[in-house]
MARLO-940035 format. One record per residue (C-alpha): chain; x, z, y; residue number from 1; residue in one letter. Coordinates in steps of 0.1 Angstrom, whole numbers, plus 2048, in hexadecimal, padded with zeros to 3 digits. Layout:
A_X_Z_Y_NUM_A $
...
***
This chain:
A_AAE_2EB_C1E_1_X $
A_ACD_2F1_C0A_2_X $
A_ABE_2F7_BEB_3_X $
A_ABD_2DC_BD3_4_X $
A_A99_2E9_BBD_5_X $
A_A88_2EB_BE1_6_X $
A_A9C_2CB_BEE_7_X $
A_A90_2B9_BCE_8_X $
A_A6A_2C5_BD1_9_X $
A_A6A_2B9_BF4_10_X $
A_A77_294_BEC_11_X $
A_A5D_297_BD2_12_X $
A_A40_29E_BEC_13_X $
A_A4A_290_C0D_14_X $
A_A67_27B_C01_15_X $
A_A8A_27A_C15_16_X $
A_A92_28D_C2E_17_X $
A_AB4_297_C3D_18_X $
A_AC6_2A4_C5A_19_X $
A_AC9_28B_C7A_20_X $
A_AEE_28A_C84_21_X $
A_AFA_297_CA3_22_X $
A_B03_276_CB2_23_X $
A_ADD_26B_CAD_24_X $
A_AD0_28F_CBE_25_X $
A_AE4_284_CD9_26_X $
A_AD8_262_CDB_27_X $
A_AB4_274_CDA_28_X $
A_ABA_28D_CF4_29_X $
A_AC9_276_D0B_30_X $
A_AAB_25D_D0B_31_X $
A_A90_27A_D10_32_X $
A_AA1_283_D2D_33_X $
A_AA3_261_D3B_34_X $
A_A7D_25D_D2F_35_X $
A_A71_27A_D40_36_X $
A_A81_275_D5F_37_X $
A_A67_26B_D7A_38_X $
A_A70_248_D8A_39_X $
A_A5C_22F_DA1_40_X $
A_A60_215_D83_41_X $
A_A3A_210_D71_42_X $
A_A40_209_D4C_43_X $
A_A31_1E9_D46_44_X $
A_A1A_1EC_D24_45_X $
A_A1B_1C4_D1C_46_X $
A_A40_1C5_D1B_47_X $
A_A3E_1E4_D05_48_X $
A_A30_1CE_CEF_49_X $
A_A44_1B2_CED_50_X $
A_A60_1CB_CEA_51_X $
A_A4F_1DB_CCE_52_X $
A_A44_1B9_CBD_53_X $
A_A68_1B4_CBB_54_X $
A_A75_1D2_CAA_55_X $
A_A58_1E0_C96_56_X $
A_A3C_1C7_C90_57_X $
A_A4A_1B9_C73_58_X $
A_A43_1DC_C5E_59_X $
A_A28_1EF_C72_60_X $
A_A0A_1EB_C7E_61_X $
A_9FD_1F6_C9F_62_X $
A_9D8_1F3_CAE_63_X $
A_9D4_1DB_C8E_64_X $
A_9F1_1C3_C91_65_X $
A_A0C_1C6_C7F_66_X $
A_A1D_1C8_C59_67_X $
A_A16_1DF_C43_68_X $
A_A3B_1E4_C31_69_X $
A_A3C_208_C45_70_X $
A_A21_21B_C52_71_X $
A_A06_216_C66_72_X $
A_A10_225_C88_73_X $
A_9EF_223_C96_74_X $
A_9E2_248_C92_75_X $
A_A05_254_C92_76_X $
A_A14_270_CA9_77_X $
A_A1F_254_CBC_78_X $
A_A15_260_CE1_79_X $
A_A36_27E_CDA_80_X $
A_A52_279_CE8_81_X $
A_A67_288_CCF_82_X $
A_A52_275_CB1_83_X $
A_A5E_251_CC0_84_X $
A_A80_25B_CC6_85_X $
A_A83_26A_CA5_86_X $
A_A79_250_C93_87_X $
A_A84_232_CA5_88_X $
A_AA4_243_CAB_89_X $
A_AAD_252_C8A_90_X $
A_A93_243_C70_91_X $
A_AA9_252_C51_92_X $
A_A9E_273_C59_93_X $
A_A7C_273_C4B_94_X $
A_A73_253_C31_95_X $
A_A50_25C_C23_96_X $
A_A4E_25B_BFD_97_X $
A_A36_23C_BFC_98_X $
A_A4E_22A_C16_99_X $
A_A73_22F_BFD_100_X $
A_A82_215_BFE_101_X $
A_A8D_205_BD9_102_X $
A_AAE_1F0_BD8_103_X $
A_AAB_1D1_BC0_104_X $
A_ACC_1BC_BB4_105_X $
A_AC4_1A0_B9E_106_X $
A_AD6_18F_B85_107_X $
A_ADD_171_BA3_108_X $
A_AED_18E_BB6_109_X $
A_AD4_18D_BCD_110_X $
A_AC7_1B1_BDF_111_X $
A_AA2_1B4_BE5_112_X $
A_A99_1D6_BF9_113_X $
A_A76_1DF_BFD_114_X $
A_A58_1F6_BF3_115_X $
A_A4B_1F4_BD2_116_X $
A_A2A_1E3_BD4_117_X $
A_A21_1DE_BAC_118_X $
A_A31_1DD_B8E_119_X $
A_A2A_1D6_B70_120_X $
A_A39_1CC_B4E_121_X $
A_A4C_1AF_B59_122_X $
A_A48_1AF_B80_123_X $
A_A53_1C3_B9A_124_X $
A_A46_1BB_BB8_125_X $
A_A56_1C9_BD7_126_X $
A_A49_1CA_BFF_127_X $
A_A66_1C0_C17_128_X $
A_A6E_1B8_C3C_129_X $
A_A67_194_C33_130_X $
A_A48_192_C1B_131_X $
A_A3D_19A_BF9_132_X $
A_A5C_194_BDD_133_X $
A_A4F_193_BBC_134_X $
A_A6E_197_BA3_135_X $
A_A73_191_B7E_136_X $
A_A7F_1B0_B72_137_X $
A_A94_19C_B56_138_X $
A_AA4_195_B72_139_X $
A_AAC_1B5_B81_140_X $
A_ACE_1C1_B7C_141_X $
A_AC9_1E2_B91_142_X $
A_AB1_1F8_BA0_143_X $
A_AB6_218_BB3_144_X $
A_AA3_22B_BD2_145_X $
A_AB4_223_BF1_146_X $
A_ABF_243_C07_147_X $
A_AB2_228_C28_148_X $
A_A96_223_C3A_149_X $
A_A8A_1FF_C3A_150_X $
A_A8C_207_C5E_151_X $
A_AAC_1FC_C6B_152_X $
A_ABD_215_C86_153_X $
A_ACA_204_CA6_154_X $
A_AA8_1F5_CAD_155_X $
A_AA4_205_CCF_156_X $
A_ACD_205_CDA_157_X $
A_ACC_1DE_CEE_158_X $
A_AAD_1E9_D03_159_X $
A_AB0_1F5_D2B_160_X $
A_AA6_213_D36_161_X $
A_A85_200_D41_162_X $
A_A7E_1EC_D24_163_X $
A_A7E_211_D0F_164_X $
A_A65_21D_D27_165_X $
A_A55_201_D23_166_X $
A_A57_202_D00_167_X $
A_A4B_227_CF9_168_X $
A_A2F_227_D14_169_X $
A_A21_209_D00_170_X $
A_A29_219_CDB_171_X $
A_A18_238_CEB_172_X $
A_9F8_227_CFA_173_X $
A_9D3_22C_CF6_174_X $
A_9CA_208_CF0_175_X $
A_9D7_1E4_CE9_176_X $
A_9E2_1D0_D08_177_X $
A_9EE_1AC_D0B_178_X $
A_A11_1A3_CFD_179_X $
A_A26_193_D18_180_X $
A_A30_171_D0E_181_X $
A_A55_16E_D0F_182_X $
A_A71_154_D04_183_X $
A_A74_167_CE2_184_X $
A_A4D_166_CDD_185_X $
A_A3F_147_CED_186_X $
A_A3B_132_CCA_187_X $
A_A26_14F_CBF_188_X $
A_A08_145_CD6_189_X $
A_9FA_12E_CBE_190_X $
A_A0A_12B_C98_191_X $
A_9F6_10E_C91_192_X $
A_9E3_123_C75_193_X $
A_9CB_13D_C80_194_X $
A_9C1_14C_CA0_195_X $
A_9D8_169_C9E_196_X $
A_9E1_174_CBF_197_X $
A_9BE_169_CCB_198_X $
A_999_175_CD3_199_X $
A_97D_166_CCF_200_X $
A_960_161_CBA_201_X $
A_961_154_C99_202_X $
A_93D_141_C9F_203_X $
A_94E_12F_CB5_204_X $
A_973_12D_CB4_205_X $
A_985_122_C91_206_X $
A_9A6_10E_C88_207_X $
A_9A8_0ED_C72_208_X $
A_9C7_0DA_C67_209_X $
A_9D7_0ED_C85_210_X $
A_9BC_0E6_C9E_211_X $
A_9AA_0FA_CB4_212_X $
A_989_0F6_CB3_213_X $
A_970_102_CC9_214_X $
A_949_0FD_CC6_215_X $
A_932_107_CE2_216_X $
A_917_0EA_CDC_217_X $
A_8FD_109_CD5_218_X $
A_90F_127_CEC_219_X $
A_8F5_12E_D05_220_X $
A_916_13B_D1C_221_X $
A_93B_12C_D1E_222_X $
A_94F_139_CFD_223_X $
A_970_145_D06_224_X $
A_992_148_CED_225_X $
A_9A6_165_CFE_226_X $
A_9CA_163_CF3_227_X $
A_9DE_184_CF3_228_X $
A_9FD_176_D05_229_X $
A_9FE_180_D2A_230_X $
A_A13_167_D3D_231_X $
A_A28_162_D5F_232_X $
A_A39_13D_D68_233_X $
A_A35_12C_D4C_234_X $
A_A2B_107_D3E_235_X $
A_A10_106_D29_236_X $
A_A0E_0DF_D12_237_X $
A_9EF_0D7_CFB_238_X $
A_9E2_0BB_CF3_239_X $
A_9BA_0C0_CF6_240_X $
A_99A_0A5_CF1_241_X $
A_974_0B2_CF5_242_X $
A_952_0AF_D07_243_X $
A_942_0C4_D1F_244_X $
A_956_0D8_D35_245_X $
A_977_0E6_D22_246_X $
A_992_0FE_D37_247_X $
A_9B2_111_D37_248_X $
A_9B2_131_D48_249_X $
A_9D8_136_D52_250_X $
A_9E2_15D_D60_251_X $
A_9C0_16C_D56_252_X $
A_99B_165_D54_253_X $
A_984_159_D6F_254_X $
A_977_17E_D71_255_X $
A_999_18B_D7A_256_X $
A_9AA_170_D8D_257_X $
A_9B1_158_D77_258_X $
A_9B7_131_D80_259_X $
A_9A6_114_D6A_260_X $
A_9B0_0F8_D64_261_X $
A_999_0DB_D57_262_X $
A_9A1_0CE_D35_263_X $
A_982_0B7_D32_264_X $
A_968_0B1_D49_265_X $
A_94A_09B_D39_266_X $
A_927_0A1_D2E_267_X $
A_924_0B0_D0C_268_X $
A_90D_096_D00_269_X $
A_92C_07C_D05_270_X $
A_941_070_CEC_271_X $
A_962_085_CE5_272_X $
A_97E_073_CF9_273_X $
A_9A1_06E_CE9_274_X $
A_9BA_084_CE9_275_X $
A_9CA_08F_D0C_276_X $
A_9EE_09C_D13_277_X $
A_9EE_0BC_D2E_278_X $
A_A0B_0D1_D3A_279_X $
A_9FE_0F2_D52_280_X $
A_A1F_0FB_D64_281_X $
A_A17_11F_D72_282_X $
A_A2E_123_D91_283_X $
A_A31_13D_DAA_284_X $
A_A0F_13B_DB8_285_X $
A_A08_117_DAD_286_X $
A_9FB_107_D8F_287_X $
A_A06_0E6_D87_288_X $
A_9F3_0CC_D71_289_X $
A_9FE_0B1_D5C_290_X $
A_9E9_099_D4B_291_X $
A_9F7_07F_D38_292_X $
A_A15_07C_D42_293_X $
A_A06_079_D6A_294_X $
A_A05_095_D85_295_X $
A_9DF_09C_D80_296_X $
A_9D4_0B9_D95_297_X $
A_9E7_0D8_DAC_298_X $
A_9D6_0FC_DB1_299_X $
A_9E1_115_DCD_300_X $
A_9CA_12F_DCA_301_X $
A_9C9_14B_DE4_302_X $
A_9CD_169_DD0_303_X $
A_9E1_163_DB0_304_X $
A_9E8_178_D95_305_X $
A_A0D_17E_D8D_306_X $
A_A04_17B_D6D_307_X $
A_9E6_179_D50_308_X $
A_9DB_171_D2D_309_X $
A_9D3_149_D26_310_X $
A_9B2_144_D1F_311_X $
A_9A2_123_D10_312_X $
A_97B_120_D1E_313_X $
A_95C_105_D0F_314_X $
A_93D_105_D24_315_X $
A_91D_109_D11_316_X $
A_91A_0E3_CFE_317_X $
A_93A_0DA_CFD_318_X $
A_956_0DB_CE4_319_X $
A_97A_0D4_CE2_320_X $
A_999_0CF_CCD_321_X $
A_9BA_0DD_CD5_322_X $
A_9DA_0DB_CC6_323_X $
A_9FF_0D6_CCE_324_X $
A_9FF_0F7_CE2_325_X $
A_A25_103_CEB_326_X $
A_A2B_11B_D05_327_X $
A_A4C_11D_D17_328_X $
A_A56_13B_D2D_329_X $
A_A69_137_D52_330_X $
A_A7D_156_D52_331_X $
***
């Protein structure tokens, strides 16, 4: 505002804000134009994701998934044009005063940036891209506000003009939609931990020593564990044992065209079975199955979806045990 009292009260309020250069402006003005323009290309919301996974899930949260080093974006002005280029193209201009940035060198010469979480009389601890750092501060040499976003800038330059409609149709959306599963993602699907990246109900549906375990031996209807990757050709391993009738769905769900695949196939009063090796190759419009090593079964289904979230089904009395799941993407 080119004053320096009014300047100062400002950074005190709102925290940093400055003038976007003129080579950013441009950079702005040329992708609302190219956003705005009407084509015959559909953005495609799943991508969006992926895309957005990739260059802002690590800090920000969005439809409840996400960090929580920057805001969350969730009730944001997100569906303007102008808010998403502004900030994804320039974030220096604005930095909120709870989202300052505090540069940390240590004694070791190391520099920790981040948000200050706590601090206290002999800790500082600081929020960064990467985790929670907790610092001695006898071992802080300096400290100072940094005049940068934890956002990097640049984040957007590598995508196509598709994957950026892509990208701001999903950052602009109503609702959460499936995250397509790409070569970048795939060893998200299941970390071996928890069921993030999965529905279903707890009652039911739990992890154990990297396991999943499912439990339908009082469901009076099959219990389903929805994942949120949506696939195309892919291959699908696990290694699965169970009783009662256990099933991968592969490009969606039986209510919307789905194709299942046995896992197991016994009665639930049976004795669990050993373990069993599958691979689900997912093809054009075949599904190829692999058990143990052995060609086990082929589907060509008449209508197939080109592609659709992997689903893992137990009948009412069965269970099953699942683990060893890896995804890999034919691109």
């Amino acid at each position: 505002l080119k004053d320096k009292q009014i300047d100062a009260a400002v950074k005190d309020i709102w925290g940093d804000v400055r003038d976007t250069p003129a080579a950013k402006k441009q950079q702005m003005a040329k992708l609302k134009t190219m956003l705005e323009t009407k084509t015959d290309y559909k953005p495609d919301l799943s991508r969006g994701r992926a895309i957005y996974a990739q260059t802002c899930q690590q800090c920000h949260t969005l439809f409840g998934v996400g960090g929580k080093v920057g805001p969350d974006i969730t009730g944001s002005n997100r569906n303007n044009l102008d808010y998403v280029l502004q900030n994804v193209v320039d974030p220096n201009a604005l930095i909120g005063k709870d989202y300052q940035a505090t540069e940390v060198r240590t004694e070791d010469d190391q520099l920790v940036v981040g948000i200050i979480e706590r601090e206290d009389a002999q800790t500082l601890t600081l929020k960064t891209a990467g985790g929670t750092q907790i610092i001695a501060k006898d071992e802080i040499e300096t400290r100072k506000l940094s005049d940068k976003s934890m956002m990097p800038e640049g984040l957007i330059n590598h995508l196509t003009d598709d994957q950026m409609r892509d990208f701001v149709a999903y950052v602009g959306g109503a609702s959460q939609v499936p995250v397509l599963a790409t070569e970048a993602n795939a060893w998200g699907l299941f970390n071996g931990v928890d069921l993030s990246n999965w529905q279903g109900d707890e009652k039911h549906w739990s992890v154990k020593d990297g396991v999943i375990v499912a439990d339908a031996t009082k469901a009076k209807k099959a219990i389903a564990l929805i994942s949120e990757y949506t696939a195309r050709d892919c291959m699908l391993d696990l290694k699965v044992r169970g009783k009662g009738i256990v099933q991968v769905w592969v490009r969606g769900t039986f209510e919307n065209g789905g194709v299942g695949v046995p896992l197991v196939q016994s009665h639930p009063k049976q004795e669990v079975g050993d373990w069993q090796a599958v691979s689900v190759r997912v093809s054009g419009k075949e599904v190829h199955v692999r058990r143990n090593g052995e060609p086990s079964a082929i589907y060509k289904p008449t209508k197939a979806n080109k592609r659709g979230v992997i689903v893992f089904m137990v009948h009412p009395g069965g269970s099953a045990e699942i683990k060893d799941i890896e995804l890999k993407l034919k691109e």
